[in-house]
C-alpha positions in Angstrom: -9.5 8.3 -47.2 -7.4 9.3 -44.4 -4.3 12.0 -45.1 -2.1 10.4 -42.4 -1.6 7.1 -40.8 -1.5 6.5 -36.8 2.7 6.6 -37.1 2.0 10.2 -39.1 -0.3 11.2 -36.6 1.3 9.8 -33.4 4.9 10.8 -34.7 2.9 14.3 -34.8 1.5 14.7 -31.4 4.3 13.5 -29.7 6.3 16.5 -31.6 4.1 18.9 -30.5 3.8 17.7 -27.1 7.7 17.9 -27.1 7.8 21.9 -27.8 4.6 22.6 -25.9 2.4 23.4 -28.7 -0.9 22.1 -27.3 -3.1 23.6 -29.9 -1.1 21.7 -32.4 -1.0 18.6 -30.7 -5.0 18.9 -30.3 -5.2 19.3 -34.6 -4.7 15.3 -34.5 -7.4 14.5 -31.6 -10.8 13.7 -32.6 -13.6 15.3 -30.5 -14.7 11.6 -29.1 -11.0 10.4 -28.0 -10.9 8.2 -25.8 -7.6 8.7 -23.8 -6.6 6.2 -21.3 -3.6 7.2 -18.8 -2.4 4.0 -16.4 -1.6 6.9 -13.8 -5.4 8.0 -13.4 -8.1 6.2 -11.9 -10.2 7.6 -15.1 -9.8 7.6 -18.3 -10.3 11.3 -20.2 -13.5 11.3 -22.2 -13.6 14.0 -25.2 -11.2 16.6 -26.5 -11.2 19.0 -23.6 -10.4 16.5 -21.1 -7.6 15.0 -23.3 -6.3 18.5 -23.9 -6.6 19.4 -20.0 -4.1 16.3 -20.0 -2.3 17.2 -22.2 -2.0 20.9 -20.7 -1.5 19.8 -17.0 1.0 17.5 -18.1 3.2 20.4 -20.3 2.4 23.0 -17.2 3.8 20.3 -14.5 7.2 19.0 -16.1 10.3 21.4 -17.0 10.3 22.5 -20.5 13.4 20.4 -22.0 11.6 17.0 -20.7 11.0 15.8 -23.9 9.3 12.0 -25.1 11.3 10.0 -27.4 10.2 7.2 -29.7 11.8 4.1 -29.1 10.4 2.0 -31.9 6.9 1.7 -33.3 4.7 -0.2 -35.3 4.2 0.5 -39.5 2.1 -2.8 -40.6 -1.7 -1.3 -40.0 -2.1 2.7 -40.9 -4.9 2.9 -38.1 -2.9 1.2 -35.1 0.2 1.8 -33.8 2.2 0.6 -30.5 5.0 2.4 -29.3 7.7 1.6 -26.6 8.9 5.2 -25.2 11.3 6.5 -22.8 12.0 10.1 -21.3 14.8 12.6 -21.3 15.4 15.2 -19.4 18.3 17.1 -21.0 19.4 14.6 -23.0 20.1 12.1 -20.5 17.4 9.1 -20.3 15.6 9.2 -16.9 15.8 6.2 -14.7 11.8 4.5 -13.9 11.1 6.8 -17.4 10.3 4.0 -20.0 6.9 3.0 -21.2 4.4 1.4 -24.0 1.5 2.8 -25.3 -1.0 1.9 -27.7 -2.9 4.2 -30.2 -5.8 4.2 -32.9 -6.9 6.4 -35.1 -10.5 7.3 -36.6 -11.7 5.7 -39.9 -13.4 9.1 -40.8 -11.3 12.0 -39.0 -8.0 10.3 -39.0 -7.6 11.7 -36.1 -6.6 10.0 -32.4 -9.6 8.1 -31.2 -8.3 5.9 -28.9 -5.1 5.6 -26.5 -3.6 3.5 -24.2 -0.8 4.7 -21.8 1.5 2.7 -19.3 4.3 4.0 -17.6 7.5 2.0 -15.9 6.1 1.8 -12.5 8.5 3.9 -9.8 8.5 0.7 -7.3 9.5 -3.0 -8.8 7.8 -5.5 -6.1 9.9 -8.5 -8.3 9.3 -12.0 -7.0 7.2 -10.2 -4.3 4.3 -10.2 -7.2 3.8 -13.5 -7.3 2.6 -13.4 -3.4 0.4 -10.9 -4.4 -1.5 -12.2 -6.5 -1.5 -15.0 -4.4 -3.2 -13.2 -1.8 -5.5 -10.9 -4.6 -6.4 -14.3 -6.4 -9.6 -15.9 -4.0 -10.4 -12.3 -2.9 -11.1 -11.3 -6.4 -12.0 -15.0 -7.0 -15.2 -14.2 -4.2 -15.8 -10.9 -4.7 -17.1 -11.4 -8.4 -19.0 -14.2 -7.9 -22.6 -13.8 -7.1 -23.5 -13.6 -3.4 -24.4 -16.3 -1.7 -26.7 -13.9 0.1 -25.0 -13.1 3.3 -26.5 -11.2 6.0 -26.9 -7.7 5.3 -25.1 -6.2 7.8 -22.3 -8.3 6.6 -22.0 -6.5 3.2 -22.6 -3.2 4.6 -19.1 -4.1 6.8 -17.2 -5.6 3.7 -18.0 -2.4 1.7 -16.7 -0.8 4.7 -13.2 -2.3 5.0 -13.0 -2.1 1.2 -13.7 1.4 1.6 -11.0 2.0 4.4 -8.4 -0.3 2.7 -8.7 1.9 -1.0 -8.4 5.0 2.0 -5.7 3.3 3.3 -3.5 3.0 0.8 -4.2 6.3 -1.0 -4.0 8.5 1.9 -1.2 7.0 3.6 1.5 5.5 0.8 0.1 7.6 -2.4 -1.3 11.1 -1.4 1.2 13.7 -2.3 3.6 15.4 0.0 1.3 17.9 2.6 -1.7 17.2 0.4 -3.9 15.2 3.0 -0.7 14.5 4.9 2.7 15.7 5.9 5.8 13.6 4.9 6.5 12.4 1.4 4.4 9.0 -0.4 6.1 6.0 -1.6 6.1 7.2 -4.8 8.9 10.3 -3.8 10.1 9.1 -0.5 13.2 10.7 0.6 16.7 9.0 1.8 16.4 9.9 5.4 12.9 8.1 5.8 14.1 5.2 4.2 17.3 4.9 6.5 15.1 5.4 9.6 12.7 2.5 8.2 15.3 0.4 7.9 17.1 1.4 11.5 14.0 0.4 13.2 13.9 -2.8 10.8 17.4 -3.4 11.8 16.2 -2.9 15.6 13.0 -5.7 15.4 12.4 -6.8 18.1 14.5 -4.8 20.6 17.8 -7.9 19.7 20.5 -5.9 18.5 20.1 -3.1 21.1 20.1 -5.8 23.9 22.7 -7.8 23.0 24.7 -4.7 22.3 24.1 -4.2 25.8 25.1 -7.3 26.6 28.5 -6.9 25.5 27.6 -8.8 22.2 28.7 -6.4 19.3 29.4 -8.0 16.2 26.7 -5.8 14.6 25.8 -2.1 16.0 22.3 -1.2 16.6 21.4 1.9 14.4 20.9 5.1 16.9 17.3 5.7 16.4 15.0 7.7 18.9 13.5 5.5 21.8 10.1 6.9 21.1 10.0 5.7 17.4 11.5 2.5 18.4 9.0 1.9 21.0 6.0 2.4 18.6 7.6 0.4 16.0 8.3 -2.7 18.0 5.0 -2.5 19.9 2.6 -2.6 16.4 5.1 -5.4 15.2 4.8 -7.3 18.1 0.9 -6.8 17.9 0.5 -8.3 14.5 3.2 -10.9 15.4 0.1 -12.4 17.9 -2.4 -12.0 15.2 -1.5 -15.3 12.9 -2.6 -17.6 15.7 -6.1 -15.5 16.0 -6.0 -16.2 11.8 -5.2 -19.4 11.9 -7.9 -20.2 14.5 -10.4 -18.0 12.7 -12.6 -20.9 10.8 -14.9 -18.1 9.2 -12.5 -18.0 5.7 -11.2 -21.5 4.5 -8.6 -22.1 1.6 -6.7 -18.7 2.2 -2.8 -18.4 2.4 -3.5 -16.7 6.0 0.3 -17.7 6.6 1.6 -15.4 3.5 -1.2 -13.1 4.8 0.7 -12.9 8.1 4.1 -12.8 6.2 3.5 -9.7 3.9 1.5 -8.0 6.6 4.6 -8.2 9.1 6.0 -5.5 7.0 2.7 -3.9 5.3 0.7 -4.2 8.3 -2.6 -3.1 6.9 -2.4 -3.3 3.1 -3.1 -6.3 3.5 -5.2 -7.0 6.7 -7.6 -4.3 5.6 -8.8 -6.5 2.0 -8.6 -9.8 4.3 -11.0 -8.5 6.6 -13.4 -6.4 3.7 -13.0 -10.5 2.1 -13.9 -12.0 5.5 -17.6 -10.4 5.7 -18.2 -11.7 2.0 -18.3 -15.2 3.8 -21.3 -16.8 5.6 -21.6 -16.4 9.3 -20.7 -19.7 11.4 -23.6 -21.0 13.4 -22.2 -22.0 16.1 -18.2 -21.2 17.6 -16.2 -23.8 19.1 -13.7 -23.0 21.4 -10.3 -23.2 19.8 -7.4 -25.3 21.0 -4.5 -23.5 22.0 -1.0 -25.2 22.2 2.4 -24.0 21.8 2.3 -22.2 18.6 -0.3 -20.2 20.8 1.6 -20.0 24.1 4.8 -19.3 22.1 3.4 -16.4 20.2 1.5 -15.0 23.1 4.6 -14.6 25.5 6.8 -13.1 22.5 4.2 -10.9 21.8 4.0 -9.8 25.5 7.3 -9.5 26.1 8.4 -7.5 23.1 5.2 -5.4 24.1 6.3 -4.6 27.7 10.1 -4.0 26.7 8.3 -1.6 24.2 6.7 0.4 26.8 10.3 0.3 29.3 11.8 1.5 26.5 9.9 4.4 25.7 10.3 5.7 29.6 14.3 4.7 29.9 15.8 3.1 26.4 18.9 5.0 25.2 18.9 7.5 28.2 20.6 10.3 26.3 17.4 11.5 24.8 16.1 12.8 27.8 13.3 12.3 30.3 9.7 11.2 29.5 8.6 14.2 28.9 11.0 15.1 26.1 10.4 11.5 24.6 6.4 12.4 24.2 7.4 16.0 22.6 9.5 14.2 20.0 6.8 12.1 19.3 4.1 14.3 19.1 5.9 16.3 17.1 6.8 13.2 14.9 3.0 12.4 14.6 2.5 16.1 12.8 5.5 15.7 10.4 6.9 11.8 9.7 4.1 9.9 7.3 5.9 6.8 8.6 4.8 7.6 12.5 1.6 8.6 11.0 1.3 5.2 9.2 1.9 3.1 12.3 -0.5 5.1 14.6 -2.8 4.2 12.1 -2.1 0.8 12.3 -2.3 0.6 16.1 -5.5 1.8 16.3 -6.9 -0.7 13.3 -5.3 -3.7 15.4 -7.6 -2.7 18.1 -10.4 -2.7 15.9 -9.4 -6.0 14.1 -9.1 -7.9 17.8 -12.3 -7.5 18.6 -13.8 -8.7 15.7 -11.8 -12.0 15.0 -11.4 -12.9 18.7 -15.4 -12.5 19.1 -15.7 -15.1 16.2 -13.3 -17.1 18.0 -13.9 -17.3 22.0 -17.7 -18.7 22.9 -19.8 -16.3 24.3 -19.9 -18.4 27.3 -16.0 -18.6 28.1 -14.7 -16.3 30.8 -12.0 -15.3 28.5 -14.3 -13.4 26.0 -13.9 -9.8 27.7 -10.4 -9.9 27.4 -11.1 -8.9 23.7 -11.5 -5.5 24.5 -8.0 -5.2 26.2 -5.7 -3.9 23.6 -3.1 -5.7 23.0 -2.3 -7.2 26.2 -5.8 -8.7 26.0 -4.9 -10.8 23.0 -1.6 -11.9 24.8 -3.4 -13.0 27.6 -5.9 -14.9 25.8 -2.8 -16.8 23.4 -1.3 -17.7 26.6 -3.9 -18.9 29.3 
């Protein structure tokens, strides 16, 4: 007969946790507890690894953080749920709430089993519904048995599902100077999320032109040319990719204009799974040349234009940041320090990538037009508008 119930034994641990006595907290773990922590890829297996979490969390947070119990459950003496929140001080941190569930053993009465999730930092909203939207067929295809693609195909869907996980980790999760410099989503600081939303403010070069126009109901943000340059030249870039999705026959029954939408402002979060999702489906026989009209056209001359005025304004925009030269320090020295410069480099050089492979599935090999797919950029806005 156990001595304690789960609220004795949870009620317990959480004490201990709260004065850093670890080897107290560890009395009410059973040697096979299975700990599960939302914040980890893994869950911890045994009593060491739950202690080493245990530990590494104590060692890592200042000493007067402390857990408190919100409310939990009395009705079964082996199961408990808690809600939580944490203080620091005294005074309730904000993104610090969360619900765990726990189970103790039949024989030990000790923790066997937990499950821990923590108020996520970011709140996506409404934005979650798109999500899944998008998630939905992918994971609705990738579970399913295979229809027995080519080979080579699954070797380049495990690719791109390799590089989007990569993606994602390195660039918005990693921690600050780990893999890279600048800070992740997760701990991003004021100033970067000004300048993001300066060069959001910028899209598209229209505020700083009609400024210069004369027309000044709403400043342009100051931001360097260089940055703005890059910016506006990878947005204008995936600006000319829904017309290449749109024509792309390959996937069927996929929201490729919420695709588009999302990945406007998360480039690559999302382009990276559509593509990985693309090589899951069978291979057309035969490609037909796709009409182009003025959704095409349209797209293809905004995309080139914002490109060139890009390219002008990283030689001569806002002339009181010096000559060319000065402009491709800044930059450079952007590139080794700013996550976000980092992020859209990145992004550049995936585009690239991307062209090539969805305007080969696109143009016949016979059409004279098919080389311009390995033209950067300007290839891709040639091809919209001709």
């Amino acid at each position: 007969m156990i001595q304690k119930t789960a609220k004795d034994v949870i009620e317990s641990i959480y004490k201990a946790i709260n004065n850093r006595d670890i080897e107290q907290a560890m009395q009410w773990v059973d040697d096979d507890c299975l700990y599960e922590d939302m914040n980890f890829s893994q869950p911890f297996q045994g009593k060491n690894e739950v202690k080493h979490l245990f530990q590494e969390s104590c060692d890592n947070v200042p000493d007067d953080l402390k857990f408190i119990i919100d409310e939990i459950t009395t009705e079964d003496p082996l199961k408990v749920g808690i809600l939580w929140h944490v203080e620091l001080d005294n005074i309730p941190l904000p993104n610090g709430r969360g619900v765990s569930f726990y189970r103790i053993s039949e024989t030990t009465g000790k923790l066997i089993f937990a499950r821990d999730i923590v108020e996520p930092p970011l709140k996506p909203g409404k934005i979650s519904f798109l999500i899944i939207r998008l998630v939905t067929p992918l994971i609705r295809i990738f579970l399913k048995e295979d229809s027995n693609p080519q080979k080579p195909q699954l070797i380049l869907s495990k690719i791109f599902w390799f590089l989007a996980g990569t993606y994602v980790y390195i660039l918005l999760l990693s921690s600050p100077n780990f893999l890279l410099p600048g800070e992740p989503v997760w701990a991003i600081q004021p100033e970067t999320t000004q300048e993001v939303i300066s060069e959001s403010l910028n899209f598209f070069f229209i505020l700083p032109i009609l400024n210069s126009l004369g027309i000044s109901s709403m400043e342009s943000p100051v931001v360097h040319p260089a940055i703005e340059a890059q910016f506006n030249f990878a947005e204008a870039w995936i600006f000319m990719f829904l017309p290449l999705l749109l024509a792309d026959k390959r996937v069927r029954d996929f929201p490729k204009f919420a695709l588009w939408s999302v990945s406007m402002f998360l480039t690559n979060v999302f382009i990276l799974p559509y593509m990985a999702f693309r090589f899951k489906q069978p291979k057309l026989e035969t490609i037909e040349e796709a009409k182009k009209g003025i959704l095409e056209r349209s797209f293809g001359y905004i995309g080139l234009i914002v490109g060139v005025i890009a390219i002008v304004w990283l030689f001569i925009g806002r002339p009181e940041f010096g000559d060319i030269n000065q402009r491709i320090a800044y930059f450079m020295a952007q590139l080794h320090s700013s996550r976000v410069v980092i992020a859209f480099a990145v992004d550049i050089f995936l585009f690239a990538i991307f062209q090539v492979i969805l305007m080969s599935a696109i143009i016949p090999r016979n059409s004279p037009q098919r080389p311009l797919r390995f033209i950067p950029f300007f290839g891709l806005a040639f091809w919209l508008i001709l």
